[in-house]
N, C-alpha and C positions, 0 to 999 in steps of 0.2 A: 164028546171027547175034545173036540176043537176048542170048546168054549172053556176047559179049564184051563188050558195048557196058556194062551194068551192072559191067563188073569194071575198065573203062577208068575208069568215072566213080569208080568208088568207089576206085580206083589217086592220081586227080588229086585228090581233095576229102580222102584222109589227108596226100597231098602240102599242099595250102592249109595243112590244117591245123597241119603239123609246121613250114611257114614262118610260120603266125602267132605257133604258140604261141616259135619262137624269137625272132623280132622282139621278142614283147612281152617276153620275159625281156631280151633287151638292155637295149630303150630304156625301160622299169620304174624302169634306176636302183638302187640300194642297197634291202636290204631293209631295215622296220622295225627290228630286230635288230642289224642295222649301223649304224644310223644313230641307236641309242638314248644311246652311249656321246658322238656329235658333237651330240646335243639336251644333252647335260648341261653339252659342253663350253661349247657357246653361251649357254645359260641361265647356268652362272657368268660369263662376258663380259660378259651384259648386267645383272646383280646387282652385280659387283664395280664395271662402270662408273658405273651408277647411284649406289651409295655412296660412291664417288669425287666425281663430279657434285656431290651434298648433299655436297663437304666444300669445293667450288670457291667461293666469293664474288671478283669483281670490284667493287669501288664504282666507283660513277660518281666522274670526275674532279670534284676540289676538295671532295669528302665528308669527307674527314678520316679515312674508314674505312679498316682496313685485310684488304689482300684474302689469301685463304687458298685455299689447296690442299692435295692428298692430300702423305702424305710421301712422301719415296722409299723408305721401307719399304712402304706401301701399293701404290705401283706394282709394288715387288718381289714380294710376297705375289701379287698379281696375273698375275707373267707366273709365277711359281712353279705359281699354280694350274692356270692354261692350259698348263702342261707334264705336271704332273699328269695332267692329263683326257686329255689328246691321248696320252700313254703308252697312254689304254686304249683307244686307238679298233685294231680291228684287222683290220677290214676294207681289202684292199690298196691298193683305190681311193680313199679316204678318209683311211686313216693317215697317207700322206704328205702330203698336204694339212693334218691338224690339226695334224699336226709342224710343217710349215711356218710355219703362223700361229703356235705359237706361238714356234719363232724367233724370227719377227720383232716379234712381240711383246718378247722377252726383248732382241733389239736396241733393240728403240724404246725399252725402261725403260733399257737404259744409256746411250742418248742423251740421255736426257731428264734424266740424273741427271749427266751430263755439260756440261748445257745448263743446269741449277737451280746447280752450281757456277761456273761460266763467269761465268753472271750476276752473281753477287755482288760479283765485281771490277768490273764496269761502271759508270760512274756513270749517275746518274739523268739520265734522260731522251738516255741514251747509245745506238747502234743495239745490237739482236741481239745473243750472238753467234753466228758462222755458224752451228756446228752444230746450231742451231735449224731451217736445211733439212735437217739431213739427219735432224731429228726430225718434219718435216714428212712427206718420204718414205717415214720407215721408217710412220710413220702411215696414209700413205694407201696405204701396201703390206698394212699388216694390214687396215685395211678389207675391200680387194675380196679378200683370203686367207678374213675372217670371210664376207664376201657370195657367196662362191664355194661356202664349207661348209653352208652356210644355205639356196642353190638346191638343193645335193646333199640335204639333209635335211631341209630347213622345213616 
């Protein structure tokens, strides 16, 4: 009677353990390894937008200044690089996600360069033009595509 009882326990407690040890390889997430080529991708995200940023001046209204921004080479050079990066992500669960982002990135730099032309026909102190929503959208799409990659890997 001893001799089952010890074989039943030690039956159930390899059982526990092969359900932990798979639990925790699921919910783990990406390995380091995978997720080294999506830290590079985001670290150029937040470099390139940073030197974007130092190139944005707005003046305050009746300043006289005038205000500046990145070119649309700059934007370009940017979603060029986030295509770059995300080429080398290749971890299954993650590649398609940096793909993603940077599509939409590569969308939102032709919107935007869509929307810098538009502009210049408009007279001063004239509305938008529209496609400034759909530079808005394609914007707040790359966001939560970047904050998505960023929980996956941060």
């Amino acid at each position: 009677m001893w001799r089952r009882r010890p074989v039943g326990i030690t039956v159930l407690a390899v059982v526990i353990i092969a359900v932990v040890s798979l639990a925790w390889t699921y919910f783990s997430g990406p390995s380091s390894s995978d997720c080294a080529p999506v830290r590079e991708m985001l670290s150029f995200n937040k470099t390139q937008s940073d030197a974007m940023n130092a190139k944005t001046h707005i003046p305050e209204p009746g300043s006289g200044e005038k205000a500046t921004e990145p070119s649309d080479l700059d934007y370009q050079n940017w979603a060029d690089g986030l295509a770059d990066r995300a080429a080398k992500v290749s971890a299954p669960e993650l590649a398609d996600q940096a793909r993603a982002a940077a599509q939409t990135a590569n969308r939102l730099i032709r919107a935007r360069i869509d929307f810098n032309a538009q502009k210049e026909a408009i007279a001063p102190g004239g509305p938008p033009p529209p496609v400034g929503m759909v530079v808005t959208s394609f914007y707040d799409q790359f966001q939560a595509e970047i904050g998505q990659l960023s929980k996956s890997c941060g």
